[in-house]
N, CA, C and O of each residue as an XYZ file, in Angstrom:
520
protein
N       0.847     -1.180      0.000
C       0.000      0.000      0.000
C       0.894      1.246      0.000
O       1.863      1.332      0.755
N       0.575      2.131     -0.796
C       1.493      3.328     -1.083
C       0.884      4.160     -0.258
O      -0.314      4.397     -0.414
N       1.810      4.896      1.029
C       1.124      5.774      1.715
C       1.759      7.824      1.125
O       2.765      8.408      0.722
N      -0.030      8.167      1.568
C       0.079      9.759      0.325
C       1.333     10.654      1.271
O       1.493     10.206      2.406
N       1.917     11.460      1.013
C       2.665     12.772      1.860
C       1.408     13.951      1.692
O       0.880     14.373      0.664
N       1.177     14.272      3.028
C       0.209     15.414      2.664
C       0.891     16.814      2.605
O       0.404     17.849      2.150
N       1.822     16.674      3.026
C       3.123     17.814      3.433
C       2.888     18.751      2.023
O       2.517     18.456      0.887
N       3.129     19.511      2.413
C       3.043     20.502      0.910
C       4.188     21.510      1.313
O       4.867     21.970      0.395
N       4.496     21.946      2.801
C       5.835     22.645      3.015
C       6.861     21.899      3.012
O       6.589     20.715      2.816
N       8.027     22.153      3.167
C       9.503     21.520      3.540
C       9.202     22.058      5.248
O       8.853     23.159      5.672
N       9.464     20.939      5.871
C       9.673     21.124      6.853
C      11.161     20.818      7.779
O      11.885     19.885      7.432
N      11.550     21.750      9.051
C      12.909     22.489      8.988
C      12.885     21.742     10.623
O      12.161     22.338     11.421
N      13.744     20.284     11.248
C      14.198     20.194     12.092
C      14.334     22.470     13.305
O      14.457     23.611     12.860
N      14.256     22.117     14.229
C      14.760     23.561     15.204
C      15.518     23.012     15.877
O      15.476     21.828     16.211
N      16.597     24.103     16.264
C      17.388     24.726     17.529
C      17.033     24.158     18.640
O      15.822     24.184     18.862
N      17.852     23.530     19.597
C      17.423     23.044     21.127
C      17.049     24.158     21.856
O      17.730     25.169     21.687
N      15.840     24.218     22.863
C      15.033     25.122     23.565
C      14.417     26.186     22.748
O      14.452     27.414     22.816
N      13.996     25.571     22.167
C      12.753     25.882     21.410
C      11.220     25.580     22.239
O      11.455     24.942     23.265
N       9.890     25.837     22.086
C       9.105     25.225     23.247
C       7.759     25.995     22.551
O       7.592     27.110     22.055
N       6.927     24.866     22.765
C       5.667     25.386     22.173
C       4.899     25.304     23.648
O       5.066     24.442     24.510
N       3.654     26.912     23.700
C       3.107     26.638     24.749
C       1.556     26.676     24.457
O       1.171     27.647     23.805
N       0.541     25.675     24.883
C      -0.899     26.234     24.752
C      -1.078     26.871     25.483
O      -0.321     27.043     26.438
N      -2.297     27.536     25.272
C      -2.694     28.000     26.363
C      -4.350     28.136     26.339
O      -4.825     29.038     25.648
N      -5.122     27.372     26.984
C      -6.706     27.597     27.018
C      -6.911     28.369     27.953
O      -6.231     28.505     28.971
N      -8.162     29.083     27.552
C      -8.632     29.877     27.995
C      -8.888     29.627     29.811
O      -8.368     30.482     30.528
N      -9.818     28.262     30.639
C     -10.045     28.046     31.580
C      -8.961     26.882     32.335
O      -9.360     26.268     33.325
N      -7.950     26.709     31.930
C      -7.456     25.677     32.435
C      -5.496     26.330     32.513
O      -4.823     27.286     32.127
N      -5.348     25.131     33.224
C      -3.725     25.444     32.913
C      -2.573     25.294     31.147
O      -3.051     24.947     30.067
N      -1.552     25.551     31.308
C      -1.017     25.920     29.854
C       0.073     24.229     29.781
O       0.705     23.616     30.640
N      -0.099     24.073     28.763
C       0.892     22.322     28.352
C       2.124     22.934     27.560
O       1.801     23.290     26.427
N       3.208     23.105     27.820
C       4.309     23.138     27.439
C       4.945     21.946     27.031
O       4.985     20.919     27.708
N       5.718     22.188     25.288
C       6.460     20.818     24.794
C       7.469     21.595     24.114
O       7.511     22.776     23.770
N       8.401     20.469     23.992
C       9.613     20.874     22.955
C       9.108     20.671     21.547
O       8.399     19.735     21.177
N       9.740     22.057     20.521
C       9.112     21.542     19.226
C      10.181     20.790     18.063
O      11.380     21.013     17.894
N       9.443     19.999     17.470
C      10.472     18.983     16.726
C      10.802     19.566     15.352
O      11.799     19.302     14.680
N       9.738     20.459     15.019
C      10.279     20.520     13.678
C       9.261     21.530     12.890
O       8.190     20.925     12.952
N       9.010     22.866     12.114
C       8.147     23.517     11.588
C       8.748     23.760     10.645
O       9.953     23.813     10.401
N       6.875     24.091      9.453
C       7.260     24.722      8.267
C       6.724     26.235      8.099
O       6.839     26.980      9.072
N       6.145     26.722      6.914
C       5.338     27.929      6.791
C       3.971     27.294      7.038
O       3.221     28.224      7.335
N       3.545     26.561      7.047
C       2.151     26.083      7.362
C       1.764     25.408      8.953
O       0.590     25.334      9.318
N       2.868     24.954      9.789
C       2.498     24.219     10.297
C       3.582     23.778     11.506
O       4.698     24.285     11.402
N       3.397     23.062     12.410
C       4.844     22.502     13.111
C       4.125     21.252     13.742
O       2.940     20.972     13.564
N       5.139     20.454     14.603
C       5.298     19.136     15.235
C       6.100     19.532     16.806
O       7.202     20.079     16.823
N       5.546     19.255     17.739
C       5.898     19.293     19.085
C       5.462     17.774     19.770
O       4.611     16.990     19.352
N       6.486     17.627     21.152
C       6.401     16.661     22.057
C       5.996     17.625     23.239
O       6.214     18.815     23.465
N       5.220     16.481     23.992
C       4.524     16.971     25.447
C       4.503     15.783     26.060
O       4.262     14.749     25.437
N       4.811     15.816     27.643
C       4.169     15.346     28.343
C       2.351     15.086     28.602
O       1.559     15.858     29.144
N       2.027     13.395     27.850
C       0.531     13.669     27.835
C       0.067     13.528     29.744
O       0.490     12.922     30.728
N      -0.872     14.361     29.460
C      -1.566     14.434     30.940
C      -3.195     14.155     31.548
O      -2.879     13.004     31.246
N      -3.838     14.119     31.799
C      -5.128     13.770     32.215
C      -6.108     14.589     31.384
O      -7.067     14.225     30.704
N      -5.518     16.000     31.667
C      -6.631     16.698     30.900
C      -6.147     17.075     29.328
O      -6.616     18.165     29.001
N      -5.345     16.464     28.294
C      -4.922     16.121     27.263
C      -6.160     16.451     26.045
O      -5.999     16.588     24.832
N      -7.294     16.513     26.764
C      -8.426     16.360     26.096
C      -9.359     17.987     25.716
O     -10.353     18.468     25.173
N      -8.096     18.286     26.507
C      -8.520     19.994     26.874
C      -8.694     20.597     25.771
O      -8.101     19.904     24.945
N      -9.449     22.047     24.920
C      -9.139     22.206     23.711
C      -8.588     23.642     23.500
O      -8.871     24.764     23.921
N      -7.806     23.179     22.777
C      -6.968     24.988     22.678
C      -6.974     25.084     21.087
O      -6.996     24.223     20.207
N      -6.939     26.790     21.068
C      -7.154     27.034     19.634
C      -5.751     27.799     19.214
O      -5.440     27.784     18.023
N      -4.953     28.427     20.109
C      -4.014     29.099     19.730
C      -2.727     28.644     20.408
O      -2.881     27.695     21.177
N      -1.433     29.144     20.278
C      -0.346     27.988     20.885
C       0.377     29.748     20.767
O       0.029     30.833     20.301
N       1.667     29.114     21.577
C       2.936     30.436     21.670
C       4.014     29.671     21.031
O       3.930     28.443     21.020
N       5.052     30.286     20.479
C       6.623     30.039     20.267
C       7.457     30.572     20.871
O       7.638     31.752     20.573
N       8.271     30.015     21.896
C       9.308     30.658     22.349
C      10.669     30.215     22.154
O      10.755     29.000     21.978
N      12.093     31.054     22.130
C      12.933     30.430     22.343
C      13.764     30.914     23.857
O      14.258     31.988     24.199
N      13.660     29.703     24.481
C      14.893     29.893     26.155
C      15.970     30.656     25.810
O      16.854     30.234     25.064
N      15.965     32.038     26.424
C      17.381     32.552     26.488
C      17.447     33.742     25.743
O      18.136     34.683     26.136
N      16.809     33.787     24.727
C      16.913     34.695     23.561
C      15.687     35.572     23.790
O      15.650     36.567     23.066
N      14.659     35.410     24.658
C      13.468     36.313     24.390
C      13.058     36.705     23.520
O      12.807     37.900     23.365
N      12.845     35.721     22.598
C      11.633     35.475     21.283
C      10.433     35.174     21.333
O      10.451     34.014     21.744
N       9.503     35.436     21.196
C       8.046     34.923     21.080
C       7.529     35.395     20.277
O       7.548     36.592     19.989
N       6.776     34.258     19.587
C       5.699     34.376     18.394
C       4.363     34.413     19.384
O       4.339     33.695     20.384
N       3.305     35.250     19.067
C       2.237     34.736     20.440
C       0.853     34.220     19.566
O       0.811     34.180     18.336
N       0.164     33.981     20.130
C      -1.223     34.032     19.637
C      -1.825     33.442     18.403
O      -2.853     33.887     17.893
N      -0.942     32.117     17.803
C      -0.881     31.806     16.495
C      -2.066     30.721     16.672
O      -2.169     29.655     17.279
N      -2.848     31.445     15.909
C      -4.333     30.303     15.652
C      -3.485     28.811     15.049
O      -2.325     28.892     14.645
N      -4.178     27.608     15.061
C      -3.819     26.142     14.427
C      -4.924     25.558     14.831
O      -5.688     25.985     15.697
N      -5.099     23.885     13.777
C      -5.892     22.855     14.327
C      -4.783     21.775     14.442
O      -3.604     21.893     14.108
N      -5.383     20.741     14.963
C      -4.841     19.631     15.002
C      -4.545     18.840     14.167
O      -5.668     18.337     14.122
N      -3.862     18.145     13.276
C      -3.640     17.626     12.339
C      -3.492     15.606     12.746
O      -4.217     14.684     12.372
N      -2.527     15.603     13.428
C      -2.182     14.464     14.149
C      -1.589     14.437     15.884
O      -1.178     15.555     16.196
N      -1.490     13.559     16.858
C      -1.659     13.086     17.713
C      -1.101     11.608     17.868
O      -1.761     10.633     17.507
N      -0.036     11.528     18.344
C       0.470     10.456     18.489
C       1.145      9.994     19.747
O       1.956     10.819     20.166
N       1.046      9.022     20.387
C       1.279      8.479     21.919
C       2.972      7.914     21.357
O       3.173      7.359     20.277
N       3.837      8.171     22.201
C       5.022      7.049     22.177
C       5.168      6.401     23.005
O       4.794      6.604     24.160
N       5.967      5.124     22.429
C       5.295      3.822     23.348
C       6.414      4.086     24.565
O       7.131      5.086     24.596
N       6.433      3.217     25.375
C       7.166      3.443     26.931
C       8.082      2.452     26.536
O       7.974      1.252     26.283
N       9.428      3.617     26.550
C      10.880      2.768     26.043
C      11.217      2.709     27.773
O      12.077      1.856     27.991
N      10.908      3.164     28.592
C      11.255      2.881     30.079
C      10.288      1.836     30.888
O       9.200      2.311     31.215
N      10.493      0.726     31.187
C       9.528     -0.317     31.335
C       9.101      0.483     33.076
O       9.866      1.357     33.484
N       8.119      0.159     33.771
C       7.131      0.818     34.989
C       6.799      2.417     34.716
O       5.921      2.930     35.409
N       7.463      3.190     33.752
C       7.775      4.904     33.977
C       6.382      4.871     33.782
O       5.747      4.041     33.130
N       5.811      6.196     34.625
C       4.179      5.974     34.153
C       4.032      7.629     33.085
O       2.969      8.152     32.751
N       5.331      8.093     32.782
C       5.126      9.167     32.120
C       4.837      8.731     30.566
O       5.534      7.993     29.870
N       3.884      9.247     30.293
C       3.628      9.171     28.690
C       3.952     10.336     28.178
O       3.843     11.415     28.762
N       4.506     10.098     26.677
C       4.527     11.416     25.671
C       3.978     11.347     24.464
O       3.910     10.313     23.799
N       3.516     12.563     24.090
C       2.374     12.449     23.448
C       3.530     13.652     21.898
O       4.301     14.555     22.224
N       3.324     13.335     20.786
C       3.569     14.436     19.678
C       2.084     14.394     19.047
O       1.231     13.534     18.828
N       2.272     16.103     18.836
C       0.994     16.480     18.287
C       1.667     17.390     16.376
O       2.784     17.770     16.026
N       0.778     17.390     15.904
C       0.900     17.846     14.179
C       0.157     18.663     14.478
O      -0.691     18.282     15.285
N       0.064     20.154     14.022
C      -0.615     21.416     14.027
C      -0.359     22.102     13.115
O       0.754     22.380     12.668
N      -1.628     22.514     12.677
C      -1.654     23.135     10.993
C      -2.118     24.634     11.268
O      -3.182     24.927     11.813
N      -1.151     25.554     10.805
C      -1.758     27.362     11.116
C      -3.115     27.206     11.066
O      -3.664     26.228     10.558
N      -3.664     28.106     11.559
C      -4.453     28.983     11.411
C      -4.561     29.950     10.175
O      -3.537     29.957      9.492
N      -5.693     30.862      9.688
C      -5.510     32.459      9.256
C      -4.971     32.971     10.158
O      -5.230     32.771     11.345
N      -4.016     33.818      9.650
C      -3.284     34.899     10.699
C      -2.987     35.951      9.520
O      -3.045     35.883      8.292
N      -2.587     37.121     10.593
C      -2.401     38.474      9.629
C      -0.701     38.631      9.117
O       0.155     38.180      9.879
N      -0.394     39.101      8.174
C       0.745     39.122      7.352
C       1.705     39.319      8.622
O       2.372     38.351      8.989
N       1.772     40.213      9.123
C       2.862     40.090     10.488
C       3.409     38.854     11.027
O       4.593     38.719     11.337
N       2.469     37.911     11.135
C       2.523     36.915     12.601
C       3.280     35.569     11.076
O       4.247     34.889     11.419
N       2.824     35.412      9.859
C       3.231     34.862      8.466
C       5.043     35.142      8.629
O       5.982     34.366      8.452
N       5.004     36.603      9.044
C       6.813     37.556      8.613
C       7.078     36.529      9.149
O       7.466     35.507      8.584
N       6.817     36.756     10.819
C       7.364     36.095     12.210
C       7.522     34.960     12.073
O       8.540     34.560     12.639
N       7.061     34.347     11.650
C       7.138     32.583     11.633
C       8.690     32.314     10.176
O       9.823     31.831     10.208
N       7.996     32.824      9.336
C       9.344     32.881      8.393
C      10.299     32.925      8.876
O      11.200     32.088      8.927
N      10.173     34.392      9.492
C      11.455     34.875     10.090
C      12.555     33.712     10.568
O      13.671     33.372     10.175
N      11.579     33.254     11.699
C      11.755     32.547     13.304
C      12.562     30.827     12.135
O      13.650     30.294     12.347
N      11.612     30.457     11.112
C      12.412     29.462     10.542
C      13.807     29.878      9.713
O      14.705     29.077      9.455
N      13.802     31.314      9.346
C      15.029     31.172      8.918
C      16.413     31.222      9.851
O      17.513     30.821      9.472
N      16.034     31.958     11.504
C      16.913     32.095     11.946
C      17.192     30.879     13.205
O      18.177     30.529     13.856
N      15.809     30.486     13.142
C      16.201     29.057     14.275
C      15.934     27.821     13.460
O      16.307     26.828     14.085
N      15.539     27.598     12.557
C      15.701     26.256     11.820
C      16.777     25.658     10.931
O      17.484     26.234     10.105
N      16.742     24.099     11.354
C      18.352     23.452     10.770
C      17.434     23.267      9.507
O      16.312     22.805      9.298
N      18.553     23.911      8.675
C      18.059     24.121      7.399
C      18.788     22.762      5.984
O      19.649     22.838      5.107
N      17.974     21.816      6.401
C      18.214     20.660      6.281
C      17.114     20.036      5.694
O      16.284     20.180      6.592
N      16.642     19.543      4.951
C      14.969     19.134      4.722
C      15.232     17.289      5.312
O      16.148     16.476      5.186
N      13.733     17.283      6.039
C      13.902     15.988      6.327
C      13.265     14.887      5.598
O      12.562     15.236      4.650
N      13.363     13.603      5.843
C      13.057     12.909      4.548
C      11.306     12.618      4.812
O      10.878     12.901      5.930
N      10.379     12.084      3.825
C       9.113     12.254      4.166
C       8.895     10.566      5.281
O       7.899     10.031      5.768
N      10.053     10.294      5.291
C       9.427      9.093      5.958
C       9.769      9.235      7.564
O       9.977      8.299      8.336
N       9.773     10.378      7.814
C      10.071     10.911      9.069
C       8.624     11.695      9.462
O       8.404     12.821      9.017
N       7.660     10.996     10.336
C       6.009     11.368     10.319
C       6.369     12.527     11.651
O       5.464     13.201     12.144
C-alpha cells in the first residue's frame, strides 16, 4: 500500500530550547519541545496528561534565552500520536501532536518565516520521518 505525503511545506528540524506553549482559555497551559516547523504548520512533544483532552485554539513560540516569542498563532490539530514506553514501569507518557496554522495576519506569516530562517536546521527531512 502506497502511503500519500500530505506535506506541501519543507519542513525544517529547530534549535534546542525551542518550546511550544498552549494555552486555554479556563485551564492550565501544556508546554512541549518543538520537533520541527514549516510555513504552514509545526510538530511538538509533550508530556501527555489527564486533561490532554482539553481544547486549545491558539499555541505560543518561544525560544529559552533569547526572548523570542511568536504569540497568539491560531492552528488545528492535524495528528496526535502516543510514544510507546521505552522505560519499562515509567508511568510518564509522551504524546507528539501535528498542528496546521491557522488564518493569521501578514505580520505573525513575517514572524514565523522569520523565526524558521533564523532558528531552523536548514536541512529538509526525509518524508518518511512522520
Amino acid at each position: 500500500m502506497e502511503i500519500m505525503n500530505r506535506r506541501v511545506q519543507k519542513r525544517y528540524l529547530v534549535c534546542d530550547g525551542v518550546f511550544v506553549v498552549l494555552n486555554p482559555a479556563n485551564s492550565s497551559s501544556k508546554v512541549g519541545t518543538m520537533i520541527d516547523i514549516s510555513k504552514s504548520g509545526l510538530s511538538f512533544q509533550y508530556i501527555d496528561t489527564k486533561d490532554s483532552e482539553q481544547t486549545y485554539s491558539e499555541l505560543d513560540i518561544f525560544v529559552s534565552g533569547h526572548g523570542i516569542k511568536i504569540g497568539d498563532l491560531p492552528f488545528t490539530v492535524i495528528s496526535s500520536v502516543a510514544y510507546e514506553k521505552t522505560i519499562p514501569f515509567c508511568s510518564v507518557m509522551m504524546r507528539r501532536l501535528g498542528v496546521k496554522f491557522g488564518p493569521m495576519p501578514d505580520t505573525k506569516i513575517s514572524q514565523i518565516y522569520s523565526f524558521i530562517h533564523n532558528h531552523g536546521i536548514h536541512e529538509v527531512l526525509p518524508d518518511s520521518l512522520a
